[in-house]
TORPA-4810 file (N, C-alpha, C, O; in nm, 3 decimals):
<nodes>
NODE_1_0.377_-2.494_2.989_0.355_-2.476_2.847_0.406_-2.595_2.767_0.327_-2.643_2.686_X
NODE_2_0.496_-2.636_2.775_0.607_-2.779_2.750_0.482_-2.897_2.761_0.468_-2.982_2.673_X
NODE_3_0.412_-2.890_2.859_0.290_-3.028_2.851_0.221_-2.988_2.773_0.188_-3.074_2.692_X
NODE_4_0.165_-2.853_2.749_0.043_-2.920_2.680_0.115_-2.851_2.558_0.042_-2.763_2.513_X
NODE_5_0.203_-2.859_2.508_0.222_-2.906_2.365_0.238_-3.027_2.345_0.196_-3.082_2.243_X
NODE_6_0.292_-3.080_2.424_0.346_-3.237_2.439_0.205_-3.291_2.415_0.187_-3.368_2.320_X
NODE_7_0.147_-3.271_2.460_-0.037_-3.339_2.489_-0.097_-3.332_2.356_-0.165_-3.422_2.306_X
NODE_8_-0.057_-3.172_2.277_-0.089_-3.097_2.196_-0.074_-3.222_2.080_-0.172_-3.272_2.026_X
NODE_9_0.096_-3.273_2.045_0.156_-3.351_1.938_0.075_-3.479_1.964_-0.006_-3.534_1.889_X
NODE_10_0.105_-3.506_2.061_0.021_-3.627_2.102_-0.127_-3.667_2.056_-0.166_-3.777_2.016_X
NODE_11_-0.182_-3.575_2.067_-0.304_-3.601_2.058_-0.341_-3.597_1.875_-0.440_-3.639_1.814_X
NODE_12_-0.212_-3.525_1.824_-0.272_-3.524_1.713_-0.242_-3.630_1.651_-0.315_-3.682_1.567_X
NODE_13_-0.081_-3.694_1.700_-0.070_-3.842_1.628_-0.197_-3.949_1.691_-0.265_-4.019_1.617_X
NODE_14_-0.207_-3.947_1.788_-0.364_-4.016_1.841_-0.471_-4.026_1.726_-0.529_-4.127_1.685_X
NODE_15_-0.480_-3.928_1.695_-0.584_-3.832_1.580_-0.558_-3.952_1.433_-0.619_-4.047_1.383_X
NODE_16_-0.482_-3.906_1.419_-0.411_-3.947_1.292_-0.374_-4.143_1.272_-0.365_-4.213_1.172_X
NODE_17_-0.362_-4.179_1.438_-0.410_-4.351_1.388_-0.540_-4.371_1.456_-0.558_-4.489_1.488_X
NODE_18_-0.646_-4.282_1.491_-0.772_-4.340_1.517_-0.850_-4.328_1.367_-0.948_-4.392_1.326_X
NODE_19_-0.739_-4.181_1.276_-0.887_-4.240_1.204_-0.852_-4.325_1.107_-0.938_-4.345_1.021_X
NODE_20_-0.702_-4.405_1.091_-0.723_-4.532_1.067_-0.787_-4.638_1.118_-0.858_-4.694_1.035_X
NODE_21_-0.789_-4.683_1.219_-0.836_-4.761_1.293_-0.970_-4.773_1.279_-1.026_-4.883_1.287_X
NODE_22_-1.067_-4.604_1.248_-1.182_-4.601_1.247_-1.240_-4.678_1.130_-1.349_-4.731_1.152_X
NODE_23_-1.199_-4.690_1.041_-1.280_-4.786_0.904_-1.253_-4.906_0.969_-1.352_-4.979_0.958_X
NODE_24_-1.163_-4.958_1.033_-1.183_-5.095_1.103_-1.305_-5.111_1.238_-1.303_-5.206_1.317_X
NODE_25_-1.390_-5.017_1.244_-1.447_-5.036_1.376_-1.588_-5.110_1.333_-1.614_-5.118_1.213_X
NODE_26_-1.664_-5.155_1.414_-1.782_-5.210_1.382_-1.842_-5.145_1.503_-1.800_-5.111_1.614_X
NODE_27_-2.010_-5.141_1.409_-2.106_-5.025_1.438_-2.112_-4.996_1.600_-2.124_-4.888_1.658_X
NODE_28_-2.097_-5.146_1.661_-2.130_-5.151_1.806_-2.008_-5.038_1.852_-2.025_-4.931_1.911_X
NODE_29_-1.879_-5.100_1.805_-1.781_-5.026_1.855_-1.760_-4.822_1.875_-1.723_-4.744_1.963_X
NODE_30_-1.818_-4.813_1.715_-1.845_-4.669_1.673_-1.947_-4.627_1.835_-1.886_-4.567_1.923_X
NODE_31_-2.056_-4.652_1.854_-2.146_-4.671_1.923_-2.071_-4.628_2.037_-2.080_-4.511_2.073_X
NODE_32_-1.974_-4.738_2.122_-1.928_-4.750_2.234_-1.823_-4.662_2.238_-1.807_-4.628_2.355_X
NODE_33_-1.792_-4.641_2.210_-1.675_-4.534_2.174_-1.767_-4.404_2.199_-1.801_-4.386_2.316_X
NODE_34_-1.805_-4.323_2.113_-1.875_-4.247_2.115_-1.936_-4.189_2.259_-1.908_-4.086_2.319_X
NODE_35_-2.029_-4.297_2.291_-2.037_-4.322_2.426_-1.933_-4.258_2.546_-1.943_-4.171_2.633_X
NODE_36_-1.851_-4.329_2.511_-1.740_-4.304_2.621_-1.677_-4.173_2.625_-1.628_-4.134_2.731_X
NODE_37_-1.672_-4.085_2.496_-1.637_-3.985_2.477_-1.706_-3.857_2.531_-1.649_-3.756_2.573_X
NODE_38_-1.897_-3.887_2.521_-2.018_-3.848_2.596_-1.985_-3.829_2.732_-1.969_-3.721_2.789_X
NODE_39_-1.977_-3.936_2.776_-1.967_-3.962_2.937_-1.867_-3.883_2.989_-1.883_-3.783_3.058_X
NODE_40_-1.750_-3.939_2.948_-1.620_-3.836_2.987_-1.636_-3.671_2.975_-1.586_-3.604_3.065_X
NODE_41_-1.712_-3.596_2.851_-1.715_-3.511_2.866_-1.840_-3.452_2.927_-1.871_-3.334_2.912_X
NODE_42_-1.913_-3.543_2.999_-2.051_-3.513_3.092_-1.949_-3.530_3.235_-1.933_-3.422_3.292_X
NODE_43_-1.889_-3.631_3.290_-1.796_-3.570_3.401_-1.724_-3.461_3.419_-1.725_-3.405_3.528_X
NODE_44_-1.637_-3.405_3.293_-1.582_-3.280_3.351_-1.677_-3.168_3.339_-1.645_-3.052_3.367_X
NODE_45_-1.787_-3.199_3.301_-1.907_-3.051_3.289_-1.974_-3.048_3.427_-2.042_-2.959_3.478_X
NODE_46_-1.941_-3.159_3.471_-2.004_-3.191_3.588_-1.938_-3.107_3.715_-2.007_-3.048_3.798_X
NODE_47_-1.750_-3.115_3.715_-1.652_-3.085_3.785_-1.663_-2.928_3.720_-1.613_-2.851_3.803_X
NODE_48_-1.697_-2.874_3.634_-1.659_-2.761_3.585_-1.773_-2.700_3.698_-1.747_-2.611_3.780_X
NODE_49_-1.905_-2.767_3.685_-2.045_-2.703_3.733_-2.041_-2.716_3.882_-2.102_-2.623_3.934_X
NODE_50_-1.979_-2.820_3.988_-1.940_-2.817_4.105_-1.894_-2.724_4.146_-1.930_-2.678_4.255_X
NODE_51_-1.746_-2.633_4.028_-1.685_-2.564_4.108_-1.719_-2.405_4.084_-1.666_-2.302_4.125_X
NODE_52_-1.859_-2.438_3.978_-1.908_-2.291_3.995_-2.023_-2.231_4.109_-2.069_-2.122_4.143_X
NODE_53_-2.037_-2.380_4.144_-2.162_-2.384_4.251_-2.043_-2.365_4.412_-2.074_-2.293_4.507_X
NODE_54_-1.958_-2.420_4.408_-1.897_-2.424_4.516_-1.701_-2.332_4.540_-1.650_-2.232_4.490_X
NODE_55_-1.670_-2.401_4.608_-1.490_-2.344_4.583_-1.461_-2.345_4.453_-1.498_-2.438_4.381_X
NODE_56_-1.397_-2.250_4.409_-1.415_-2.265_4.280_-1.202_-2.268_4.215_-1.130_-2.170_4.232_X
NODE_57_-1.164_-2.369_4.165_-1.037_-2.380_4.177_-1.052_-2.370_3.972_-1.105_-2.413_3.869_X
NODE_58_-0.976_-2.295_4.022_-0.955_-2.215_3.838_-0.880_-2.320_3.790_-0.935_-2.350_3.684_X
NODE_59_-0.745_-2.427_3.812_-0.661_-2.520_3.768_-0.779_-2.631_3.762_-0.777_-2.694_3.657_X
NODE_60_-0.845_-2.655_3.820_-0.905_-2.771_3.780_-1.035_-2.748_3.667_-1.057_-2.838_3.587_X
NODE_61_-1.103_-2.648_3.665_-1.222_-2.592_3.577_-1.129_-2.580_3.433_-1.169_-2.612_3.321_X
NODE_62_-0.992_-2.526_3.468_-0.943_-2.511_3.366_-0.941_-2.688_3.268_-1.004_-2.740_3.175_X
NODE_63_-0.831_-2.725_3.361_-0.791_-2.892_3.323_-0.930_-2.944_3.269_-0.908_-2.992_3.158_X
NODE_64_-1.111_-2.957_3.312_-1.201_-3.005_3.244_-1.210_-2.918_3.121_-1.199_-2.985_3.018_X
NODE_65_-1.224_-2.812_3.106_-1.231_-2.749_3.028_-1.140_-2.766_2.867_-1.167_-2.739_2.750_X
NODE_66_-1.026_-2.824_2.937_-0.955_-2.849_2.793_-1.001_-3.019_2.750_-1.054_-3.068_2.650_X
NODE_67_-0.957_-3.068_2.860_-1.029_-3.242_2.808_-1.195_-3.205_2.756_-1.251_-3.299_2.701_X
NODE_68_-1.248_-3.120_2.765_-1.396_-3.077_2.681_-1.396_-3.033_2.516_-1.479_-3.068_2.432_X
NODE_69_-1.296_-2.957_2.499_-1.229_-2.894_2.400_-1.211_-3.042_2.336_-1.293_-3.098_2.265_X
NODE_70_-1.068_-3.099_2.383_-1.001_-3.209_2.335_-1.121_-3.291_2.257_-1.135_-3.299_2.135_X
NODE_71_-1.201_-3.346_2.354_-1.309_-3.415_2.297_-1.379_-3.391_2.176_-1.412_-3.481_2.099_X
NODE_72_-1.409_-3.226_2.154_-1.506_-3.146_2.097_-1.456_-3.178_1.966_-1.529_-3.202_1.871_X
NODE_73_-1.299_-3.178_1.962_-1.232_-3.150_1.864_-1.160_-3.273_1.794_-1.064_-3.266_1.719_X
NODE_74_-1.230_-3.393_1.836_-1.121_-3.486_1.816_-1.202_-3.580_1.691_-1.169_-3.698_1.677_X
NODE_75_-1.299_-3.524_1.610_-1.335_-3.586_1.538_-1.437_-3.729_1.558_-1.427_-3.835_1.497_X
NODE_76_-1.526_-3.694_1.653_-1.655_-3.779_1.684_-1.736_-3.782_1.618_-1.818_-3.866_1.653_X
NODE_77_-1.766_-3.717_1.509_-1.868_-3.733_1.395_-1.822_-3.857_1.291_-1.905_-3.920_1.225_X
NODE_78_-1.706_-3.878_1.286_-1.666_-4.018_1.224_-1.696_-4.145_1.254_-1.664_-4.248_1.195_X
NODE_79_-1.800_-4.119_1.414_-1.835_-4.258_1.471_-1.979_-4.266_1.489_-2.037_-4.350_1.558_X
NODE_80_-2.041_-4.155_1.409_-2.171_-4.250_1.366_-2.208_-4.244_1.203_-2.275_-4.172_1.127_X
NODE_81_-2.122_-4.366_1.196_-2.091_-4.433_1.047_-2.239_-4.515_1.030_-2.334_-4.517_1.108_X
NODE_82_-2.222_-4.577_0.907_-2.317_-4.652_0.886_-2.379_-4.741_0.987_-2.292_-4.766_1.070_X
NODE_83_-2.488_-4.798_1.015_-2.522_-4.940_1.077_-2.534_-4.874_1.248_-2.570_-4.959_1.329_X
NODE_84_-2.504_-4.720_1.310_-2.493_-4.697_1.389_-2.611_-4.591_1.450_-2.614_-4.522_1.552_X
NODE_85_-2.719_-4.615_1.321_-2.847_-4.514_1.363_-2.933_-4.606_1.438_-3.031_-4.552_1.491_X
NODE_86_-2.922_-4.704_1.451_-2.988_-4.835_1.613_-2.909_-4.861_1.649_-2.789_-4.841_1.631_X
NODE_87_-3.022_-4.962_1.762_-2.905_-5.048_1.856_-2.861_-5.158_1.754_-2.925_-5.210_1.663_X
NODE_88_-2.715_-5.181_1.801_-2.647_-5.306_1.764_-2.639_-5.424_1.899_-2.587_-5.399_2.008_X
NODE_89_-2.699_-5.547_1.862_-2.665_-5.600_1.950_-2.736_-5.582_2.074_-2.855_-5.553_2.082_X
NODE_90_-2.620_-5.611_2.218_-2.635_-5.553_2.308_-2.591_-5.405_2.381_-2.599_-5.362_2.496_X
NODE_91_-2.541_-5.354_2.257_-2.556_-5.224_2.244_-2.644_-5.127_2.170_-2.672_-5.133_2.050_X
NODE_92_-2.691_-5.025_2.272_-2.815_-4.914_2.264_-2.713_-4.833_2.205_-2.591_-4.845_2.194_X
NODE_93_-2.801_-4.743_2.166_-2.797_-4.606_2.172_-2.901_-4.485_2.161_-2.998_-4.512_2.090_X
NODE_94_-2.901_-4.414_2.193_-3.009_-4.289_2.163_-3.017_-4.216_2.085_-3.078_-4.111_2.106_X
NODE_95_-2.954_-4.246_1.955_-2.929_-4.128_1.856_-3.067_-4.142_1.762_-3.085_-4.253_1.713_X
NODE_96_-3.168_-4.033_1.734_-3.262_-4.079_1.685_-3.237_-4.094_1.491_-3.154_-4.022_1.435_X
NODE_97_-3.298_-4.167_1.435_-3.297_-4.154_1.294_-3.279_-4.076_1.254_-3.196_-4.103_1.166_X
NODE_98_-3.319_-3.889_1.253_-3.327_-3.812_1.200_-3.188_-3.696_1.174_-3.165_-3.594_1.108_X
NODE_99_-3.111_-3.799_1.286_-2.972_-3.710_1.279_-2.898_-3.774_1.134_-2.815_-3.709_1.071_X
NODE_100_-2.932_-3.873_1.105_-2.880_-3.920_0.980_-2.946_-3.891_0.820_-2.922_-3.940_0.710_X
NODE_101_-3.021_-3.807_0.859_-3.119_-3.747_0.759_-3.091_-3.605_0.723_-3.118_-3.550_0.617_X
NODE_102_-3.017_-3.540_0.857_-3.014_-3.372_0.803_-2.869_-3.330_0.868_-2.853_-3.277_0.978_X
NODE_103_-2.765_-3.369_0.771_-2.663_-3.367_0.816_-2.622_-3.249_0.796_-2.520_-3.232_0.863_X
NODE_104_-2.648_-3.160_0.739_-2.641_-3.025_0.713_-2.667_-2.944_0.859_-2.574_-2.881_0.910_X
NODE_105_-2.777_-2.948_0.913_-2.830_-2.966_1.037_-2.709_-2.992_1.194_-2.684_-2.928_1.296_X
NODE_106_-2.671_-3.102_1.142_-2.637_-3.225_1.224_-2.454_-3.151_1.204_-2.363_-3.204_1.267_X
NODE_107_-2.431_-3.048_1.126_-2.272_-3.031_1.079_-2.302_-2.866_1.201_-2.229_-2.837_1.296_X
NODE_108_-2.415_-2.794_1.162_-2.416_-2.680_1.234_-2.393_-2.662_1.352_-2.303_-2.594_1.401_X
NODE_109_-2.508_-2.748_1.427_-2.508_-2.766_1.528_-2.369_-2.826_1.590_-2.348_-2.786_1.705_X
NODE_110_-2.267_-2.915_1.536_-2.153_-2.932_1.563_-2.056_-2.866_1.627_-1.993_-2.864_1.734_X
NODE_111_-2.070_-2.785_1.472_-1.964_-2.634_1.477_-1.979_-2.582_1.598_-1.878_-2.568_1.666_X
NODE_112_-2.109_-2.543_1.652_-2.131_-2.479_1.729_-2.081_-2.493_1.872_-2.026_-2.413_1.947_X
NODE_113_-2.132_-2.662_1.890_-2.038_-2.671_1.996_-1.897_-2.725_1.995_-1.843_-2.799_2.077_X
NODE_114_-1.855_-2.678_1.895_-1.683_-2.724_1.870_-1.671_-2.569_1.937_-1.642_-2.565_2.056_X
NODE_115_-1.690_-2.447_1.869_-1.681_-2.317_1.941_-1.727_-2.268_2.066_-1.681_-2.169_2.124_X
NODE_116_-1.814_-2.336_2.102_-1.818_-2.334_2.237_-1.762_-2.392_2.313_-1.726_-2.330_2.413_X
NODE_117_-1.732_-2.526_2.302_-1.592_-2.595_2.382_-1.471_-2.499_2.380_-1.438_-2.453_2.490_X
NODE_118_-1.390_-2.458_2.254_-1.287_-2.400_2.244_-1.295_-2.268_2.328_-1.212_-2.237_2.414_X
NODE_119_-1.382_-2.209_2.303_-1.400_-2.070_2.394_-1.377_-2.070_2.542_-1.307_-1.996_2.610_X
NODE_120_-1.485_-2.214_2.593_-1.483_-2.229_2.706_-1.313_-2.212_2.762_-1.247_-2.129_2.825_X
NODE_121_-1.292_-2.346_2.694_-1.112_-2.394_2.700_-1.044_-2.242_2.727_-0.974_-2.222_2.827_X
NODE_122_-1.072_-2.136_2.626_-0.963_-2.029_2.610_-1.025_-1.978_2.792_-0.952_-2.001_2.889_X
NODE_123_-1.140_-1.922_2.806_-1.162_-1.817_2.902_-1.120_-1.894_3.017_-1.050_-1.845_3.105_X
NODE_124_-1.168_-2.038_3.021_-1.099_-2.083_3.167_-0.981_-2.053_3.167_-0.980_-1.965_3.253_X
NODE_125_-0.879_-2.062_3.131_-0.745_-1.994_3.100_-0.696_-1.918_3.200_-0.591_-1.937_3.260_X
NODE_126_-0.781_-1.824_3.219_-0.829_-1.666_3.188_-0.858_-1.688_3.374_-0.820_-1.590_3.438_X
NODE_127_-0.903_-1.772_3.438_-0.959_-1.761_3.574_-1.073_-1.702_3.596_-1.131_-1.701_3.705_X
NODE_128_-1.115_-1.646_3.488_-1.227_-1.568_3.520_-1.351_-1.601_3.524_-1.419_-1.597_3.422_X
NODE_129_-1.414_-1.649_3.673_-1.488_-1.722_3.735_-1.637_-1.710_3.652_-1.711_-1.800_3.612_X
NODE_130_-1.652_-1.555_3.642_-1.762_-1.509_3.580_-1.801_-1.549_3.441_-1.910_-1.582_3.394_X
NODE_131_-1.664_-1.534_3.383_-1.673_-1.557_3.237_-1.695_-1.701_3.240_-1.811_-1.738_3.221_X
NODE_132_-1.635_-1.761_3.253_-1.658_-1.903_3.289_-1.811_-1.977_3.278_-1.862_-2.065_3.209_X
NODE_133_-1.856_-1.883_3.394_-2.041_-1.943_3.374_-2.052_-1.913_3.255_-2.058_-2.014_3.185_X
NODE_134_-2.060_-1.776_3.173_-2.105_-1.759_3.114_-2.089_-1.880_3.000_-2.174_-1.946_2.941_X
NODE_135_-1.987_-1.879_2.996_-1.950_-1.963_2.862_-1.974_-2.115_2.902_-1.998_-2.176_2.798_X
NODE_136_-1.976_-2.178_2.983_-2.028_-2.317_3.063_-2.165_-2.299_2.999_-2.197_-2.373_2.906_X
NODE_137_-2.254_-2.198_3.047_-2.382_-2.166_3.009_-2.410_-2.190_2.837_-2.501_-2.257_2.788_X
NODE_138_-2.321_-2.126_2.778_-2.279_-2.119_2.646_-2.319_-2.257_2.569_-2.411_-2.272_2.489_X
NODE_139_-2.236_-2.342_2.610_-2.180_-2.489_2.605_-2.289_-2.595_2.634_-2.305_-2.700_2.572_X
NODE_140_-2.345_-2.560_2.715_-2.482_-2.597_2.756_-2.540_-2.618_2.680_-2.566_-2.732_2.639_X
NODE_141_-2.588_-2.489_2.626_-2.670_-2.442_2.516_-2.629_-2.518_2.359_-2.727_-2.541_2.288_X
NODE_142_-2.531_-2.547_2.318_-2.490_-2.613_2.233_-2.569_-2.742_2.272_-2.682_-2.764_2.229_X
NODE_143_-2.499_-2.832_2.363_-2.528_-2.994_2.414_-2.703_-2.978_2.410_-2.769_-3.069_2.361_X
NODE_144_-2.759_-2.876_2.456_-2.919_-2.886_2.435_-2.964_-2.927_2.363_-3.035_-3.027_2.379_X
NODE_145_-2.943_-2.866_2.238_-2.966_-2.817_2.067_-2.964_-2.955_2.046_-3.072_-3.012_2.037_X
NODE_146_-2.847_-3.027_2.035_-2.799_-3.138_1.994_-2.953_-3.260_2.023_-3.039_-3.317_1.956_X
NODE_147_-2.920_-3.248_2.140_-2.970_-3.350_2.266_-3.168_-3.339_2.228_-3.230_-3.441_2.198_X
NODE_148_-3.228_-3.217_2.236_-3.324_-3.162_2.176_-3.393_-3.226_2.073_-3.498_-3.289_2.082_X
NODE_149_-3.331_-3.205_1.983_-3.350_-3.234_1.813_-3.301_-3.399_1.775_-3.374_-3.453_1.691_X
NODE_150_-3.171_-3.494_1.834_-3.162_-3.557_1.787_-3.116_-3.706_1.881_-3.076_-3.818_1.849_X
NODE_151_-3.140_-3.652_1.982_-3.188_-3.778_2.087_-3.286_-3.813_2.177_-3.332_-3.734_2.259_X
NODE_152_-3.316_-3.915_2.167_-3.432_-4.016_2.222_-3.417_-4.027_2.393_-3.336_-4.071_2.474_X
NODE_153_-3.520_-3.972_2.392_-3.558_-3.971_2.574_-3.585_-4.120_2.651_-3.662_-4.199_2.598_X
NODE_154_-3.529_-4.149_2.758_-3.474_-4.232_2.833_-3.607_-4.342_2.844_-3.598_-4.444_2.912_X
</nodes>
């Protein structure tokens, strides 16, 4: 319990000089960042979905499950700022125009999977293998929505 408060404080002073840092970023950076935050939380969905398909170790589904949360929650909508609806540079991205058009839209769909991360986070907790899919499934369903409506196919 002692770590992840520790993780808990931590993360929020983290919090608190990224989003200084963030008016210093340039578009590419917003971009790459972002990115990285994607990816990372496409690996532990990945480890979460391994161990529902296979052995299924509740400490580790758990552990992705909160770095999913963490992510969900850490204020990634601050990094597609201006200049970041194309590519910059030699940096891509896939975010199509229209997410910068219906931010109303673009705030819902958020929420949604901010609550579905967190849920996930709580029930893995919980060990409960079953619940687990369900809410993985859940979470899914959020990243669809998103992915669906406001990114550009490969």
């Amino acid at each position: 319990m002692n770590r992840i408060l520790a993780s808990t404080v931590l993360g929020v002073a983290a919090l608190g000089f990224a989003s200084t840092a963030l008016a210093d970023l340039k578009p590419e950076e917003q971009i790459q960042f972002r990115q990285a935050g994607y990816s990372f939380m496409s690996w532990n969905m990945g480890k979460i979905k391994s161990n529902l398909e296979g052995d299924y170790d509740s400490a580790q589904v758990a552990a992705a499950a909160n770095a999913i949360a963490g992510i969900a929650n850490s204020g990634m909508g601050a990094l597609y700022g201006p200049g970041t609806e194309k590519d910059v540079g030699n940096v891509k991205t896939r975010v199509k125009p229209e997410f910068f058009e219906n931010m109303e839209n673009v705030g819902t769909i958020a929420k949604n999977f901010i609550a579905a991360a967190d849920n996930l986070s709580k029930v893995a907790a919980t060990g409960d293998q079953v619940e687990v899919s369900n809410a993985f499934g859940k979470l899914g369903e959020t990243c669809k929505a998103c992915h669906d409506e406001y990114r550009m196919k490969d």
